[in-house]
N, C-alpha and C positions, 0 to 999 in steps of 0.2 A: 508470163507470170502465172503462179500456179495457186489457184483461187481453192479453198480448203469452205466444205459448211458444213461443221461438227453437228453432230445430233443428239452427243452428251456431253456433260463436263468433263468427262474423262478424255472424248477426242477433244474439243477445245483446250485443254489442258497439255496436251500431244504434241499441238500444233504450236502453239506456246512454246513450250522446247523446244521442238526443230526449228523456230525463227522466225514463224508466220507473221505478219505483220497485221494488224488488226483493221478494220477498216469498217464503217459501214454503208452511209450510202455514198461515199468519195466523193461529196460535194467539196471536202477543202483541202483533199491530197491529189484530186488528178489531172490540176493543172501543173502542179510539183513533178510528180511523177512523169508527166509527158513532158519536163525541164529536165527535169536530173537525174531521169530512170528509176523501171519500173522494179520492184521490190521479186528478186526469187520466189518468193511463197508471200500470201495472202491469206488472211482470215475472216469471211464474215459470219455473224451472231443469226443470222436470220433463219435458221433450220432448229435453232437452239428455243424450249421452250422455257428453258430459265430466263432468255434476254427476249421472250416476245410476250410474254402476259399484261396485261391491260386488266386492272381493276381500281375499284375505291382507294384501297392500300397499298398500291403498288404497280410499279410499271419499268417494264424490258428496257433494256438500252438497247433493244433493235425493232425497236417500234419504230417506225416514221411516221413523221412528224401532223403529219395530214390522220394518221390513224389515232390519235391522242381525241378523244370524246370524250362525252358527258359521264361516262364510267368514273373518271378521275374527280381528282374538286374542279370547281371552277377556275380556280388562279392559275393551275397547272395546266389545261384544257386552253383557256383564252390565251396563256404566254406561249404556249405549239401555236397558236392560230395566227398569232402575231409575226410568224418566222419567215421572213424572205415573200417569194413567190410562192401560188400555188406549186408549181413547178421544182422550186426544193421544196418545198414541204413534203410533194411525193416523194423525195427521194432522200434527203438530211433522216438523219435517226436519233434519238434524244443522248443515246452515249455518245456521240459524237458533236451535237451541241454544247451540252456540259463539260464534256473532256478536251476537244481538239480546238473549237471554237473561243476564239479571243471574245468575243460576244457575248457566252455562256447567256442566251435568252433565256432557258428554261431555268437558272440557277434562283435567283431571286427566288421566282414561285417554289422550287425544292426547297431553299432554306426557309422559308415562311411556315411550310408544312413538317416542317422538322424532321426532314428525311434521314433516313441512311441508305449507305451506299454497299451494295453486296459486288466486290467485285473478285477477279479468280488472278492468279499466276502459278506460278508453277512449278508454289507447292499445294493450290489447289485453295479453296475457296474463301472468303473469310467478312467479315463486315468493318465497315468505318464510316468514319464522317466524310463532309462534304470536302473540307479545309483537306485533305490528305486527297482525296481524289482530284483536284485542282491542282494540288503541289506539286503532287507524283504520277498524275496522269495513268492510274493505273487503268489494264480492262474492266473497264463499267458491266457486269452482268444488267443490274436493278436497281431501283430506287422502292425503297419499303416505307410507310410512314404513318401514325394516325389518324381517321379520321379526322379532320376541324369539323368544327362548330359552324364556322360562316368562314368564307374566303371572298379578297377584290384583288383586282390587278387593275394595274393603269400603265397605258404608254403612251409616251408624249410623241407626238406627230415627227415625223423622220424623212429626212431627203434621201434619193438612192444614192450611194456614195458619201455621204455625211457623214458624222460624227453619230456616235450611237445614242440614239433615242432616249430619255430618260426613261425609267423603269421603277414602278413602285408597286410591293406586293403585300399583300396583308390578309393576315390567315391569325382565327381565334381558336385556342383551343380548351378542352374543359382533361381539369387535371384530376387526379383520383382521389384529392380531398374534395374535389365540387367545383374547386375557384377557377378561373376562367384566365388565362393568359394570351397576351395580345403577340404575335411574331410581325416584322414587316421588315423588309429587305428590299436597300434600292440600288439599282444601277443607275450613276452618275459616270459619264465617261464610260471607261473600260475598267471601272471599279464598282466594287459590291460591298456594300456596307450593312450591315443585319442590328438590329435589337430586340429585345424583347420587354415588355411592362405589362404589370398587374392591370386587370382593364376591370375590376370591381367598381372602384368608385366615378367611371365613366371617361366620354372621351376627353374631356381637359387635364384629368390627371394623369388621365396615361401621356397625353402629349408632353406636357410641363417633364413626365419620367424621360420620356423620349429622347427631349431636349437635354439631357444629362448624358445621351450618351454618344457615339460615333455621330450620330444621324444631325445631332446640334449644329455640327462643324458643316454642315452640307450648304448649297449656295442658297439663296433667296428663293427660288425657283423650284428645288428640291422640295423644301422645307414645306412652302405650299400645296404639293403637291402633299407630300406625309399627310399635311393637316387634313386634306378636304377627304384622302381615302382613310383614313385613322377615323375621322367623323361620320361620313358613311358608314364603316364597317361594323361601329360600336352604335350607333345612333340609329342604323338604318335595321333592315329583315337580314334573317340568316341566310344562308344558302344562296348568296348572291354570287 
């Protein structure tokens, strides 16, 4: 296998054509691959400074996962920390959790902070949402996003080999007339379910909003979980 690490988007974009396959840190292709054969050409992001930047606003899809800090929010930062072992952590990369990953741990926290997704093919670069990057599994360069206000994450306690852990993320944001809107997104099973409500008039309204939308339909157990971080989040300090 012939292992490619562009240094611009011109060569990633190169490599893209001729067939490369994308890859980052083969935590969930190289047991595949040592089944059904390894890929002609290979591509990985990590020489690329479009897919390794780490800030407030924004973060590489060839960051690993263990490298996600307090640079970021918090919801984004705690859901890396939550990922497997140390040992994938070193080595899983966040495009490749949100993209390849049936799990998508980091997606929650992404859709709470209202990301977009900058990713490349080959007619070269372009931006979209989350829902299209899941769909069509495109190459992930980035995820770009605004500041929040306050962010939480919650994960429910998890067996190795089990069903996946419930997940609840919750991120406020302040909009350009002033008013303040609430995001949270949970992972139930191997589904993600997102809303959003007006958080003005506090957290019982916004919950009661809540309850009107996808997240209503969630089990007993979900739903409690929304409630106590929805409460915290609006009731409790920012920057948690």
């Amino acid at each position: 296998m012939l292992l490619s690490l562009p240094t611009s988007l011109s060569e990633a974009q190169r490599s893209l054509a001729e067939g490369a396959v994308p890859v980052g840190g083969a935590t969930l292709v190289w047991a595949l691959w040592q089944r059904d054969g390894f890929p002609e050409q290979a591509m990985s992001l990590r020489e690329l400074p479009e897919a390794t930047l780490i800030g407030r606003q924004a973060l590489g899809a060839a960051v690993l996962l263990h490298q996600v800090d307090d640079r970021v929010p918090e919801v984004l930062r705690r859901a890396a920390s939550t990922v497997g072992t140390g040992a994938v952590r070193r080595t899983a990369t966040v495009g490749g959790n949100i993209v390849g990953s049936t799990l998508r741990c980091l997606l929650p926290a992404a859709l709470v902070l209202d990301a977009r997704a900058t990713v490349l093919d080959r007619d070269g670069t372009y931006e979209t949402d989350l829902g299209e990057v899941v769909a069509k599994r495109p190459l992930l360069l980035a995820l770009r996003w605004n500041d929040p206000v306050a962010s939480g994450y919650y994960k429910a306690p998890g067996e190795a080999g089990g069903p996946p852990p419930l997940v609840v993320a919750t991120a406020v944001h302040a909009g350009d007339d002033g008013r303040h809107r609430l995001l949270v997104a949970v992972r139930d099973g191997y589904d993600v379910v997102s809303a959003t409500a007006d958080c003005r008039t506090g957290a019982g309204q916004a919950l009661r909003d809540l309850d009107r939308t996808g997240l209503g339909s969630l089990p007993t157990p979900a739903r409690e979980a929304v409630r106590r971080e929805v409460t915290g989040i609006l009731d409790g300090p920012a920057d948690r």
